[in-house]
C-alpha positions, 0 to 999 in steps of 0.5 A: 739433864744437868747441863741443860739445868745449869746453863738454864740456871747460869742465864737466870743467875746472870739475867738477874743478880744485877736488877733489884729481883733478888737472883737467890730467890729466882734460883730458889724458885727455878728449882720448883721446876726442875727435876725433882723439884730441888732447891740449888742450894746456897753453894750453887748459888754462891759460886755461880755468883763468882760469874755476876761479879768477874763481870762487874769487875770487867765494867768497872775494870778501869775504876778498880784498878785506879782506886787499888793502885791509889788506895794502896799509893796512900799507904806507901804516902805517895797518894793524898789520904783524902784523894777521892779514890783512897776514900772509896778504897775505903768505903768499899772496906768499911762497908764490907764489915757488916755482912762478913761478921753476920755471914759468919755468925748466921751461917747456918740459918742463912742455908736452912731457916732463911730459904723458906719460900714463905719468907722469900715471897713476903721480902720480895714484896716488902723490900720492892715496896720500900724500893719503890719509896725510896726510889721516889721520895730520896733526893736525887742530887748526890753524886758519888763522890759525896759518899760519906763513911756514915753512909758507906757503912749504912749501905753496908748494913743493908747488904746484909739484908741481901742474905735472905733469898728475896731481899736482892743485894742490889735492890737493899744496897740501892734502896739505902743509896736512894733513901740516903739522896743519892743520884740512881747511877751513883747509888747502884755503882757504889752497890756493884763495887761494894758487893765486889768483896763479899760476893768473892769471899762468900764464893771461895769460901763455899767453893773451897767447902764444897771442895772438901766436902763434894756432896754440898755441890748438887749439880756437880761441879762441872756444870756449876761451873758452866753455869757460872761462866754463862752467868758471867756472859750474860751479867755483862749484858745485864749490868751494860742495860742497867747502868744505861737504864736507870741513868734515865728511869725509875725502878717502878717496873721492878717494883711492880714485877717484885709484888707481882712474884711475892704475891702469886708466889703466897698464893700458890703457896697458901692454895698448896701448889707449891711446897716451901 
């Protein structure tokens, strides 16, 4: 039955880590129905996230590889420092800065405390509303290479925001690039590149804590690995859909379907269905 609850699991972490839904909080959720009623737990969450972001890396393979190769040409002085790519190089990095030090430093609140479903509903709905306003009050006239280092690091603070199951990395990520003005294909690409290193990170990091300590990983790692590589597969599909969707459309339907879940979700759990 394992298998079958990770390739379930794997297409849900894939179908939604890319959309502003928050794929921890469906992860949180699916584990309701499963047997048992288990929570996956933050390691199964953090690994199969590897999957999401390798298909990131695929889509934008080309912008990577040129933004490394510049970013690093500038170091050896071959590359203009104010070469655009270089600029992003660093954006990326700076921008990372934040959820690595609050990674560490509220680690173990991030495992525990912060996957109460009370508070994964309440952010489900706080953080769609402040999507939907930015969304539609933020300026659209911003492409991405008007990034600046102020908002790189904004954007970066927001991604820690990502850590609480609910909040959604790209939703928070996003929401800042809109209410900073910027054009929604310019904000949600510079959220993919930027959750590149801190998905990564964060991955080996708890894939080489479960290594040592086997028993964090509750599914087994052979299929947290299927649901990794079926995570994989169908983020591709997802973030293909996305980046064509939001070239020509508001994010109102996840706004909507972000306060639709919140809300029945504080229902069932104030009636008592569901324990959190």
């Amino acid at each position: 039955m394992q298998w079958i609850e990770a390739i379930l699991l794997g297409i849900l972490q894939g179908a939604t880590e890319f959309l502003p839904i928050s794929s921890s909080a469906h992860l949180r959720i699916a584990g309701l129905f499963l047997p048992g009623a288990e929570d996956p737990g933050a390691t199964f969450t953090a690994i199969t996230q590897i999957g999401t972001e390798l298909a990131v890396v695929l889509f934008f393979w080309r912008d990577i590889v040129r933004i490394v190769q510049r970013w690093f040409g500038a170091l050896r002085g071959t590359v203009p420092k104010d070469d655009p790519d270089v600029r992003m190089g660093w954006l990326v990095i700076i921008g990372t800065v934040p959820i690595v030090v609050a990674g560490v430093l509220f680690q173990s609140l991030i495992r525990d405390q912060l996957r109460s479903l009370w508070i994964t509903a309440t952010v489900l709905i706080v953080f769609g509303l402040i999507l939907g306003a930015a969304d539609l009050l933020g300026r659209r006239d911003k492409g991405l290479q008007q990034i600046t280092y102020r908002d790189g690091i904004l954007v970066g603070l927001a991604q820690v925001l990502s850590l609480i199951p609910g909040v959604s990395r790209s939703g928070a990520t996003t929401t800042m690039g809109r209410a900073l003005g910027y054009e929604r294909p310019a904000a949600a690409k510079y959220a993919f590149l930027l959750a590149i290193p801190a998905v990564f990170g964060a991955g080996l990091y708890e894939t080489y804590q479960a290594l040592t300590e086997p028993s964090d990983v509750g599914y087994g790692w052979g299929p947290t690995i299927l649901a990794t590589v079926v995570a994989f597969g169908v983020g591709l599909a997802v973030i293909r859909f996305l980046m064509a969707y939001i070239s020509k459309r508001s994010f109102l339907p996840f706004v909507v379907y972000r306060v639709a879940l919140g809300t029945v979700l504080l229902v069932a759990l104030g009636a008592g269905w569901i324990a959190a």
